[in-house]
C-alpha positions, 0 to 999 in steps of 0.5 A: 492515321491516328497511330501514325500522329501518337508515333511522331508524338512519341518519337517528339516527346522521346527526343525531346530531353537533351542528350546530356541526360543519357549522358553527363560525361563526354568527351569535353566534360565530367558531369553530374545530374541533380533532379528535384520535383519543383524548380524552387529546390534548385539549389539541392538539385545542384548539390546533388549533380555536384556529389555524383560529379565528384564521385565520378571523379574520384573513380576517374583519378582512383583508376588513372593511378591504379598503378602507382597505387599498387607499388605504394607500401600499405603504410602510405595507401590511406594517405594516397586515398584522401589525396585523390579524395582532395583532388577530386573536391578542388576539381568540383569547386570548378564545376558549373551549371551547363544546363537544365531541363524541366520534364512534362511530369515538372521534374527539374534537372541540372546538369554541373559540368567541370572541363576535362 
């Protein structure tokens, strides 16, 4: 019976954390997670989701143009990086807050978002 209750216990404690954490990125948005050890600091924890949102979409746009990217001549491909770098940039200044999570140790997770 004891085993059967630290089961539930654990399986509760287990799906407890919302699915974004597994996750940050569906089908509706590009995401980013920032965790910090204390609440207060909730501002780093969102520059922090917003850096890794960012480099999430720099992979995504570097790999939706590998194709132009391979016909553009050598003189034109570090010009063609910092344009997907700005893009990228501008599509994160449109990004926000969708959710937090705070954890039974007292860490603190943000989750940044922008719209597909």
């Amino acid at each position: 019976m004891k085993f059967f209750i630290l089961s539930i216990l654990f399986m509760v404690h287990l799906f407890a954390q919302p699915l974004w954490m597994n996750n940050p990125t569906n089908s509706q948005f590009y995401g980013g997670i920032g965790i910090v050890k204390d609440k207060t600091l909730r501002r780093v924890a969102i520059l922090q989701a917003r850096a890794e949102l960012l480099e999430t979409i720099k992979v995504e746009i570097s790999s939706n143009t590998e194709s132009v990217k391979s016909s553009i001549s050598g003189n034109y491909t570090s010009e063609f990086k910092q344009t997907i770098v700005s893009k990228a940039e501008d599509i994160v200044k449109e990004s926000y807050v969708k959710d937090t999570f705070t954890d039974s140790e007292g860490y603190y997770y943000v989750w940044v978002v922008v719209l597909k």
